[in-house]
N, C-alpha and C positions, 0 to 999 in steps of 0.2 A: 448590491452585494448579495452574494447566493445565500448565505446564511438568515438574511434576513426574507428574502422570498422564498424560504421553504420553511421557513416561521411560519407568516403569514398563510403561507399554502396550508401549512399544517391545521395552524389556527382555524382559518375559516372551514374546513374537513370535520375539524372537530366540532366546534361550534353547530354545524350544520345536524351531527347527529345527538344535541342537547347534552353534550357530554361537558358543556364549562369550558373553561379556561384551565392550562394547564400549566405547572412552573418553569420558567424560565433554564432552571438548572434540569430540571428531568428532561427537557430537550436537549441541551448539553448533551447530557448522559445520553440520550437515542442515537442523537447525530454524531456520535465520537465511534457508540457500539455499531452503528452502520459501514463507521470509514474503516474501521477495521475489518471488518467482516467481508465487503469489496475490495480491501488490499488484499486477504489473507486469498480470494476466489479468485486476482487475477492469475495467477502463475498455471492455474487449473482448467480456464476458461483457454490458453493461452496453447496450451501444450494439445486439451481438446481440438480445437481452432487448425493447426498446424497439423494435427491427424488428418482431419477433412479436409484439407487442401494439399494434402500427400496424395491424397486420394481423390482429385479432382473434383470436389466436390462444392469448394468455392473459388470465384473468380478475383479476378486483379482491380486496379483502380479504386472504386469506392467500395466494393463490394469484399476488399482483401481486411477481413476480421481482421487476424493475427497481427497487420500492422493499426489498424485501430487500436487493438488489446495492449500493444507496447506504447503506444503514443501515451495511453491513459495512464502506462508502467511510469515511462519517462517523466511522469507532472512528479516524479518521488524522485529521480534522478541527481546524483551529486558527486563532485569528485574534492579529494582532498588529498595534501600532501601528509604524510604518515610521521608523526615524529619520534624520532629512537631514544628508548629508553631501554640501554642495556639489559637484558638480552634481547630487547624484541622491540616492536614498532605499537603504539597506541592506537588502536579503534577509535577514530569517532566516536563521540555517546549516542549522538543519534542515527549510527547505523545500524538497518535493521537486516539489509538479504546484501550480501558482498555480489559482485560483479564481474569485478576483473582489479589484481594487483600490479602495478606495471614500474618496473626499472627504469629510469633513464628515459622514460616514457618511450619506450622499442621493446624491452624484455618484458613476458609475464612472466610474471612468479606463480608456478602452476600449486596450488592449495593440495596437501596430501590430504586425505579423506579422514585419516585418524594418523594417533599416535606409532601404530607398528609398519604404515606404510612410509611414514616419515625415516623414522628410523633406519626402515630398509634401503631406502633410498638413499641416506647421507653414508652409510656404512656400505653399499656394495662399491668397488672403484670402477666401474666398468659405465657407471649411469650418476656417478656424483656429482650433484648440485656444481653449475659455473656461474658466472658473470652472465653467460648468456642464455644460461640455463636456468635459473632458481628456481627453487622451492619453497614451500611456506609451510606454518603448521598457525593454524586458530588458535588457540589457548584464551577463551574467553573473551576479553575485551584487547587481545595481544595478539599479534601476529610474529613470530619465530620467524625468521628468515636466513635459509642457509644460499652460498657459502657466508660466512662471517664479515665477511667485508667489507657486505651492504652495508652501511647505515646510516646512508642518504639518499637523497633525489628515489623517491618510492610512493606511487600516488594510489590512493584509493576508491575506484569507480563503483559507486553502491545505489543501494535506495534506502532513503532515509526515513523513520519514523512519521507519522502523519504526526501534522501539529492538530494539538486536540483543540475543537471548538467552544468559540465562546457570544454569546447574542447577549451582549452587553447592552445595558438600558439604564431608565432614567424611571420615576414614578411621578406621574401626572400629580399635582397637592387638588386640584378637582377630582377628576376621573377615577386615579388612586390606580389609573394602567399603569402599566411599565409601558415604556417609550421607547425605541431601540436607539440606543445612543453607541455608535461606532467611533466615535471620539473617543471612547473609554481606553485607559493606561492597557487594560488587561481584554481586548476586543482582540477576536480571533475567529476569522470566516472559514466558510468549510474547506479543508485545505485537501481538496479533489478537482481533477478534471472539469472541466465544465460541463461536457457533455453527463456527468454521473446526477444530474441535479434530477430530472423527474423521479430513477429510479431510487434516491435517497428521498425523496417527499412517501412515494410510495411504503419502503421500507419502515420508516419511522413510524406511519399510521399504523401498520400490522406492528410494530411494536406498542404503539401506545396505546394500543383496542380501538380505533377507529376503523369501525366496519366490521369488528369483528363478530359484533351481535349478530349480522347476517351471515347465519351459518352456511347456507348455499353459494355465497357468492365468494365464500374465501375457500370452499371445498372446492367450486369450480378453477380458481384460479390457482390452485396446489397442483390437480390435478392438468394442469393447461400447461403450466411449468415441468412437471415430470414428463407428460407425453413428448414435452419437445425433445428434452433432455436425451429420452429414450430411441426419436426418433433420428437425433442427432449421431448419437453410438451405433445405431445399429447400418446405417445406411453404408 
Protein backbone atom coordinates (compact mmCIF):
# COMPACT_ATOMS: atom_id res chain seq x y z
CA UNK A 1 0.00 0.00 0.00
CA UNK A 2 1.55 3.48 -0.96
CA UNK A 3 0.92 5.09 2.21
CA UNK A 4 2.79 2.68 4.07
CA UNK A 5 5.91 2.91 1.60
CA UNK A 6 6.21 6.40 1.93
CA UNK A 7 6.06 6.01 5.66
CA UNK A 8 8.70 3.88 5.67
CA UNK A 9 10.59 5.89 2.82
CA UNK A 10 10.12 8.85 5.05
CA UNK A 11 11.15 6.97 8.11
CA UNK A 12 14.26 5.69 7.07
CA UNK A 13 15.10 9.59 5.48
CA UNK A 14 14.71 10.71 8.71
CA UNK A 15 16.23 8.28 10.88
CA UNK A 16 19.28 8.53 8.56
CA UNK A 17 19.71 12.33 9.46
CA UNK A 18 19.51 11.36 13.48
CA UNK A 19 16.28 13.33 13.56
CA UNK A 20 14.12 10.33 15.64
CA UNK A 21 11.18 9.02 15.02
CA UNK A 22 8.24 11.06 14.12
CA UNK A 23 4.29 10.90 14.91
CA UNK A 24 2.19 8.93 13.22
CA UNK A 25 -0.49 11.82 12.96
CA UNK A 26 2.15 14.61 11.96
CA UNK A 27 2.58 12.36 8.86
CA UNK A 28 -1.03 12.45 8.32
CA UNK A 29 -0.96 16.07 8.60
CA UNK A 30 2.18 16.26 5.77
CA UNK A 31 0.67 13.72 3.52
CA UNK A 32 -3.04 15.22 3.46
CA UNK A 33 -1.10 18.99 3.00
CA UNK A 34 1.00 17.43 0.04
CA UNK A 35 -2.43 15.96 -1.84
CA UNK A 36 -3.79 19.11 -1.62
CA UNK A 37 -1.20 21.02 -2.75
CA UNK A 38 -0.67 18.63 -6.17
CA UNK A 39 -4.43 18.78 -6.54
CA UNK A 40 -4.58 22.49 -6.23
CA UNK A 41 -1.08 22.47 -9.11
CA UNK A 42 -2.77 20.11 -11.49
CA UNK A 43 -5.20 22.61 -13.31
CA UNK A 44 -1.75 25.00 -13.62
CA UNK A 45 0.62 22.32 -14.63
CA UNK A 46 -2.12 21.48 -17.15
CA UNK A 47 -3.13 24.66 -18.97
CA UNK A 48 1.09 25.27 -18.75
CA UNK A 49 1.49 21.68 -20.59
CA UNK A 50 -1.15 22.53 -23.42
CA UNK A 51 0.74 26.09 -24.05
CA UNK A 52 3.93 24.05 -25.07
CA UNK A 53 2.30 21.76 -27.05
CA UNK A 54 0.25 24.62 -28.91
CA UNK A 55 3.49 25.58 -29.59
CA UNK A 56 5.08 22.44 -30.71
CA UNK A 57 7.02 22.07 -28.12
CA UNK A 58 6.05 18.63 -26.81
CA UNK A 59 5.45 15.34 -28.68
CA UNK A 60 2.62 12.73 -28.75
CA UNK A 61 2.55 9.10 -27.40
CA UNK A 62 4.46 8.90 -24.07
CA UNK A 63 5.88 12.06 -24.22
CA UNK A 64 2.19 14.00 -24.50
CA UNK A 65 2.37 15.79 -20.69
CA UNK A 66 -1.09 17.09 -20.93
CA UNK A 67 -2.72 13.69 -21.30
CA UNK A 68 -0.50 12.44 -18.31
CA UNK A 69 -1.50 15.64 -16.35
CA UNK A 70 -5.54 14.65 -16.96
CA UNK A 71 -4.93 10.97 -16.33
CA UNK A 72 -3.52 11.89 -12.84
CA UNK A 73 -6.88 14.67 -12.86
CA UNK A 74 -9.16 11.59 -13.72
CA UNK A 75 -7.85 9.34 -10.24
CA UNK A 76 -10.50 12.43 -8.59
CA UNK A 77 -13.10 11.86 -11.37
CA UNK A 78 -16.86 11.04 -10.51
CA UNK A 79 -20.16 11.35 -11.88
CA UNK A 80 -23.53 11.57 -9.98
CA UNK A 81 -27.18 11.83 -10.59
CA UNK A 82 -28.32 15.47 -9.10
CA UNK A 83 -31.26 15.28 -6.81
CA UNK A 84 -34.08 18.19 -6.98
CA UNK A 85 -34.86 19.94 -4.12
CA UNK A 86 -37.03 22.80 -5.19
CA UNK A 87 -35.74 25.20 -6.56
CA UNK A 88 -32.49 23.76 -7.46
CA UNK A 89 -30.55 20.51 -7.65
CA UNK A 90 -28.09 19.27 -4.59
CA UNK A 91 -24.15 19.32 -4.92
CA UNK A 92 -22.40 16.49 -3.84
CA UNK A 93 -20.65 17.08 -0.54
CA UNK A 94 -17.68 15.88 -1.84
CA UNK A 95 -17.45 17.88 -4.95
CA UNK A 96 -14.73 19.99 -5.32
CA UNK A 97 -14.05 21.58 -9.30
CA UNK A 98 -17.53 20.90 -11.40
CA UNK A 99 -16.88 19.45 -14.95
CA UNK A 100 -19.67 19.39 -16.94
CA UNK A 101 -23.69 19.25 -16.02
CA UNK A 102 -25.69 17.13 -18.45
CA UNK A 103 -29.70 16.63 -19.25
CA UNK A 104 -30.90 13.46 -20.40
CA UNK A 105 -27.18 12.71 -20.61
CA UNK A 106 -27.18 14.76 -24.50
CA UNK A 107 -27.81 18.42 -23.18
CA UNK A 108 -25.22 20.51 -21.14
CA UNK A 109 -26.45 22.77 -18.85
CA UNK A 110 -24.02 25.58 -19.72
CA UNK A 111 -23.01 27.34 -15.89
CA UNK A 112 -23.51 31.28 -16.06
CA UNK A 113 -20.47 32.84 -14.62
CA UNK A 114 -22.45 34.88 -11.85
CA UNK A 115 -25.66 36.06 -10.84
CA UNK A 116 -26.18 39.01 -13.67
CA UNK A 117 -25.24 36.90 -16.62
CA UNK A 118 -27.94 34.50 -15.38
CA UNK A 119 -30.27 36.66 -15.08
CA UNK A 120 -29.56 38.20 -18.44
CA UNK A 121 -29.89 35.12 -19.98
CA UNK A 122 -33.32 33.88 -18.66
CA UNK A 123 -34.87 37.45 -19.17
CA UNK A 124 -33.72 38.40 -22.76
CA UNK A 125 -36.40 36.10 -25.20
CA UNK A 126 -34.24 35.95 -28.10
CA UNK A 127 -31.50 33.42 -26.16
CA UNK A 128 -33.87 31.88 -23.41
CA UNK A 129 -32.79 28.91 -21.61
CA UNK A 130 -34.79 25.46 -23.63
CA UNK A 131 -34.96 21.71 -23.10
CA UNK A 132 -32.15 21.71 -25.32
CA UNK A 133 -30.62 24.51 -24.30
CA UNK A 134 -30.16 25.05 -20.39
CA UNK A 135 -28.70 26.96 -18.13
CA UNK A 136 -27.47 26.73 -14.52
CA UNK A 137 -26.44 29.07 -11.77
CA UNK A 138 -24.08 27.56 -8.70
CA UNK A 139 -25.48 28.88 -5.60
CA UNK A 140 -23.27 27.32 -3.16
CA UNK A 141 -23.72 23.73 -2.59
CA UNK A 142 -27.11 24.28 -5.26
CA UNK A 143 -27.37 24.29 -8.72
CA UNK A 144 -30.48 26.62 -10.21
CA UNK A 145 -31.39 25.24 -13.39
CA UNK A 146 -33.46 26.95 -15.87
CA UNK A 147 -36.09 26.31 -17.96
CA UNK A 148 -38.08 25.16 -14.87
CA UNK A 149 -39.00 21.92 -15.98
CA UNK A 150 -35.86 20.16 -15.36
CA UNK A 151 -36.08 18.28 -12.34
CA UNK A 152 -34.90 15.16 -13.26
CA UNK A 153 -32.50 12.92 -15.07
CA UNK A 154 -29.42 15.80 -14.48
CA UNK A 155 -25.96 14.25 -13.84
CA UNK A 156 -22.92 15.69 -12.48
CA UNK A 157 -19.28 15.16 -13.91
CA UNK A 158 -16.87 16.51 -11.22
CA UNK A 159 -13.57 15.93 -9.27
CA UNK A 160 -14.07 15.00 -5.94
CA UNK A 161 -12.37 15.98 -2.75
CA UNK A 162 -9.15 13.96 -1.87
CA UNK A 163 -9.95 11.37 0.75
CA UNK A 164 -7.59 12.53 3.66
CA UNK A 165 -4.93 9.95 4.74
CA UNK A 166 -4.55 7.78 7.43
CA UNK A 167 -1.34 5.09 8.45
CA UNK A 168 -3.22 3.36 10.79
CA UNK A 169 -1.18 1.02 13.38
CA UNK A 170 -0.89 -1.17 16.10
CA UNK A 171 2.03 -0.61 19.18
CA UNK A 172 4.47 -3.41 19.49
CA UNK A 173 3.81 -4.26 23.97
CA UNK A 174 7.90 -5.04 23.40
CA UNK A 175 9.27 -2.62 21.00
CA UNK A 176 6.62 -0.03 22.11
CA UNK A 177 6.69 0.75 17.83
CA UNK A 178 3.75 1.40 16.12
CA UNK A 179 3.05 -1.40 13.70
CA UNK A 180 1.07 -0.38 10.53
CA UNK A 181 -2.08 -2.07 10.86
CA UNK A 182 -4.30 -1.60 7.51
CA UNK A 183 -6.99 -3.67 9.04
CA UNK A 184 -7.90 -0.70 11.02
CA UNK A 185 -11.99 0.60 10.96
CA UNK A 186 -10.50 4.09 10.10
CA UNK A 187 -7.24 3.20 7.60
CA UNK A 188 -7.06 5.40 4.61
CA UNK A 189 -3.97 5.28 1.88
CA UNK A 190 -2.95 7.98 0.01
CA UNK A 191 -5.68 8.56 -2.28
CA UNK A 192 -3.45 9.85 -5.45
CA UNK A 193 -2.22 8.65 -8.62
CA UNK A 194 0.32 6.27 -8.37
CA UNK A 195 2.59 7.68 -10.34
CA UNK A 196 2.61 10.88 -7.51
CA UNK A 197 4.38 8.52 -4.95
CA UNK A 198 8.18 9.58 -5.31
CA UNK A 199 7.27 13.11 -5.60
CA UNK A 200 4.98 12.98 -2.29
CA UNK A 201 7.95 11.12 -0.28
CA UNK A 202 10.05 14.06 -1.48
CA UNK A 203 7.46 16.66 -0.50
CA UNK A 204 6.91 15.60 2.93
CA UNK A 205 10.69 15.45 3.87
CA UNK A 206 11.04 19.27 2.88
CA UNK A 207 8.02 19.54 4.98
CA UNK A 208 9.08 17.65 7.81
CA UNK A 209 12.96 19.29 7.82
CA UNK A 210 14.54 16.40 6.50
CA UNK A 211 17.56 17.66 4.77
CA UNK A 212 16.76 20.77 5.47
CA UNK A 213 19.87 21.40 7.59
CA UNK A 214 21.83 21.28 4.45
CA UNK A 215 21.35 24.56 3.30
CA UNK A 216 23.11 24.19 -0.12
CA UNK A 217 21.37 21.32 -1.23
CA UNK A 218 17.86 22.62 -0.73
CA UNK A 219 19.02 26.20 -2.40
CA UNK A 220 20.23 24.02 -5.16
CA UNK A 221 17.10 22.18 -5.68
CA UNK A 222 14.64 25.56 -5.36
CA UNK A 223 16.85 27.02 -7.70
CA UNK A 224 16.81 23.70 -10.36
CA UNK A 225 12.98 23.95 -9.98
CA UNK A 226 12.55 27.64 -10.83
CA UNK A 227 15.21 27.42 -13.80
CA UNK A 228 13.10 24.76 -15.30
CA UNK A 229 9.88 26.50 -14.52
CA UNK A 230 11.37 29.68 -16.26
CA UNK A 231 12.74 27.89 -18.93
CA UNK A 232 9.63 26.05 -19.64
CA UNK A 233 7.56 29.79 -20.11
CA UNK A 234 9.99 31.38 -21.85
CA UNK A 235 10.79 28.93 -24.77
Amino acid sequence: MMIDRVYQTVKMLGNSEVRGNFKPADFDKAVYNVILEKFEEYPFELNRALNRQNRGLIGGGLENIPDNILEKMQHFSKEATLVYASPSFTIPSDARDIDAVIHLDKNEIVLAKNTSQFNHIKNFKHIAPTIDCPIGLRIGNQIKVLPSSIVADVKLYYLRNPLIPKWTYVVDPISEAEMFNPSAGDFQDIDMHPSEEDDIVSRICIKMGINLKEADLQISATNSETQEFNQQNSN
